[in-house]
Structures are given as C-alpha cells and as structure tokens.
C-alpha positions as CSV (number, residue, x, y, z in Angstrom):
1,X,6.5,-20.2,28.8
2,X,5.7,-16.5,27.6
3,X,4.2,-15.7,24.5
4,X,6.1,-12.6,22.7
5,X,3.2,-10.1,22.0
6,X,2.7,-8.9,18.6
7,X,3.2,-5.6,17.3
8,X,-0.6,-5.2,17.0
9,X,-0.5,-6.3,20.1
10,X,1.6,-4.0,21.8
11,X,0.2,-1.1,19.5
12,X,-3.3,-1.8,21.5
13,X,-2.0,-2.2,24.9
14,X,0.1,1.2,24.1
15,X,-3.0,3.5,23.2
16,X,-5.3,1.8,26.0
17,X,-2.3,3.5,28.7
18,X,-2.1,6.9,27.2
19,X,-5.5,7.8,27.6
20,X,-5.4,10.4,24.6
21,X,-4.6,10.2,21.2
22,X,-0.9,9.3,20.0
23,X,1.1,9.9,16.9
24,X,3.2,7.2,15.2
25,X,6.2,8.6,16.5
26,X,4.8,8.7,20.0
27,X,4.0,5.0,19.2
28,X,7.5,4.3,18.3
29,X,8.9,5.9,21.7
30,X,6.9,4.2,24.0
31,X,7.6,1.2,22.1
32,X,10.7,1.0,20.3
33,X,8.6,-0.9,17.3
34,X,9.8,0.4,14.0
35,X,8.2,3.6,12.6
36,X,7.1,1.5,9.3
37,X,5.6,-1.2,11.1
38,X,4.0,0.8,13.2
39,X,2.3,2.6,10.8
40,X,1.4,-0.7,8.3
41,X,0.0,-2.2,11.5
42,X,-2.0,1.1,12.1
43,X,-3.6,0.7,9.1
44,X,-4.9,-3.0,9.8
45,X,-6.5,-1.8,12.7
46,X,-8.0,0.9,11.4
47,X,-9.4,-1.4,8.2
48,X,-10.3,-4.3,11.2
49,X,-12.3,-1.3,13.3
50,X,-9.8,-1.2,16.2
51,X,-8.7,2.1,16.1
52,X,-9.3,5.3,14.6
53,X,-7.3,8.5,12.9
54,X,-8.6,11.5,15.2
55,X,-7.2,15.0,15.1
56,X,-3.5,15.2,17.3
57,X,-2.8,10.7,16.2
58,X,-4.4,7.5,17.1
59,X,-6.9,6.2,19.3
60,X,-8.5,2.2,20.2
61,X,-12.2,2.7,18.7
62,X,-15.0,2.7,21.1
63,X,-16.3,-0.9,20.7
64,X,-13.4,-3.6,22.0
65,X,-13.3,-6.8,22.2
C-alpha cells in the first residue's frame, strides 16, 4: 500500500534534485502541482524554516530534518 506524497512533499523532494534554486514555475514543470498551491505551500515552508527565497527562486534551507 503506497502513500500519495503531499504537495509539500513533493515540493522538498523537487528542490533536493535540482541542486540550484527553482522558480514556482520551474516547480510546477517538474511537477505538474498547480502554480497556486505551489506557491501557498512555498510559503509554509518558508514560515516552518524549510526553505528559503534566494535570488533566481527557491531553495531547502541548510538545516533538514
């Protein structure tokens, strides 16, 4: 039985692969998550310390889990 990941989820597993910083759009892409949700769930990350606005989009912050 598989869990379905969440969008944070996939969000996190998305900017640990690209090894740089993505955009929302590059987000939505490599995901195919909507651009809204994408960006709302941005947000909670960023508010819960998990990843960080930098200049050219997104990246995980440096402490994890």
């Amino acid at each position: 039985m598989s869990k379905e990941k969440t969008a944070k989820e996939i969000i996190i597993e998305t900017l640990k692969k690209a090894n740089r910083p993505l955009t929302a759009s590059e987000i939505r892409n490599l995901t195919g998550l909507n651009y809204n949700t994408i960006r709302g769930r941005l947000q909670e990350l960023k508010k819960q310390g998990i990843v960080k606005n930098v200049e050219g989009g997104w990246i995980l912050a440096e402490k994890q889990g």
